[in-house]
N, C-alpha and C positions, 0 to 999 in steps of 0.2 A: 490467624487460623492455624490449626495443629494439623501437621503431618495426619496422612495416612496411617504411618508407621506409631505414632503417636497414641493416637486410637485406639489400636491395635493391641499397642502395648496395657492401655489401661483396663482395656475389653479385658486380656488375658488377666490382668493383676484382679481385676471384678469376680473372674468367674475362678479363680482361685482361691479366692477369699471365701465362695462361696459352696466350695465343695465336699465343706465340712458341714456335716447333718444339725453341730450345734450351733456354728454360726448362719446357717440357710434360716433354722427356727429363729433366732434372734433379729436377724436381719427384719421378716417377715412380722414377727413380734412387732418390732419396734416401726414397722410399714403400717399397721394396726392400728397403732397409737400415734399416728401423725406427729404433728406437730408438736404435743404435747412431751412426747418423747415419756421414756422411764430413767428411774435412778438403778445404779447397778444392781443394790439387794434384790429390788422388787425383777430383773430381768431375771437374777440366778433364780429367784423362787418359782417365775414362769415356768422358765424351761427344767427345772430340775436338776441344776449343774450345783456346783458350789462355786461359792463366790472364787478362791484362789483358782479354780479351771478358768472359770468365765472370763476374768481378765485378760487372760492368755486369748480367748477368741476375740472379746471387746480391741484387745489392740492390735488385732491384724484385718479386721472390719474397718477399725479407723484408720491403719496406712493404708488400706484398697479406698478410704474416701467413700463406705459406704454405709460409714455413719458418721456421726459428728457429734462431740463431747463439747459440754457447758460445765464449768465450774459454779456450784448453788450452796453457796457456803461452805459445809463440809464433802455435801456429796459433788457427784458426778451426775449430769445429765445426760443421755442419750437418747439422739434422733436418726432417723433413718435421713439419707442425702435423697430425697426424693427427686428431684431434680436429674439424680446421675442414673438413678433407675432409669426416668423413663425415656432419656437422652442414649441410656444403652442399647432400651427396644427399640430407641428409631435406629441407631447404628447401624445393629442385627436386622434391620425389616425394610433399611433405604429404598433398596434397591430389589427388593420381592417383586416377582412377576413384572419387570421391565419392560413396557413395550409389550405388555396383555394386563390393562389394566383390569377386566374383565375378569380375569382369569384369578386375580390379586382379589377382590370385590367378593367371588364365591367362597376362596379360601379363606377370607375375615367374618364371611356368613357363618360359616361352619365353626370358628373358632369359639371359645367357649368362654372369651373375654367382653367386657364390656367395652361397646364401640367408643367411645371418649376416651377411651384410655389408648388407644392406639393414634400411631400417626396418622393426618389425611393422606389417602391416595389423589392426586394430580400429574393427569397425562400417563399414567402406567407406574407411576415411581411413587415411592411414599417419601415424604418430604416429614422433619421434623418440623414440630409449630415453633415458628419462628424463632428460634435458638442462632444465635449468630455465631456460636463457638460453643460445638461440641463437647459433652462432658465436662460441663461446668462444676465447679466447685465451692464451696463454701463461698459468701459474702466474703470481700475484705473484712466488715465490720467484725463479722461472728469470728473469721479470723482471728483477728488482735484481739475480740473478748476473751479466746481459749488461751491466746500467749500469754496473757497478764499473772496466769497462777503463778 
């Protein structure tokens, strides 16, 4: 199980990565397109970057771990780490309205999210779904696939 501090520290490396307006669109871009993920040309044409910028944002996405690169012959694929997204809303949202779950219940009424995409509330606390170790990361598998280049 990770530190507190742990956390903490990935929370901040996330929301750093993501405070650049063209990595927020890429991020989100590539959250769009699920699974499937994009190749880089096709992400620089989305967003209107060139490609030599957009590298510069792709690899500091991929050290915050909040995307993840496939080698496809000549290109690059990228996927959103979907997993760390929604491992971060539970992070940020544990512990909302503690001991009023009531009060937690209104405040998820009013938000403007789709309820499945939130953690459950249980007993006043929002609990992540069953995640045994926060802020997961890539498969070993998918791992070793990206080392092999």
């Amino acid at each position: 199980m990770y530190s507190q501090a742990v956390e903490k520290r990935i929370a901040t490396s996330v929301f750093e990565s993501l405070s650049s307006g063209v990595r927020l669109d890429v991020f989100r871009l590539l959250v769009k397109k699920g699974s499937e993920g994009m190749v880089a040309g096709d992400i620089a044409a989305a967003v209107k970057v060139p490609p030599t910028n957009l590298s510069f944002h792709l690899k500091a996405l991929t050290q915050a771990r909040l995307i993840e690169v496939e080698q496809e012959g000549r290109y690059l694929r990228y996927r959103a780490n979907i997993p760390l997204m929604l491992d971060l809303v539970a992070y940020l949202t544990e512990e909302c309205c503690s001991g009023n779950p009531g009060e937690c219940l209104d405040l998820r009424a009013a938000a403007k999210v789709a309820p499945g995409v939130l953690p459950p509330v249980v007993a006043g606390r929002i609990r992540p779904r069953a995640r045994p170790v926060p802020f997961r990361v890539a498969s070993p598998a998918r791992r070793e696939k990206g080392r092999r280049r």
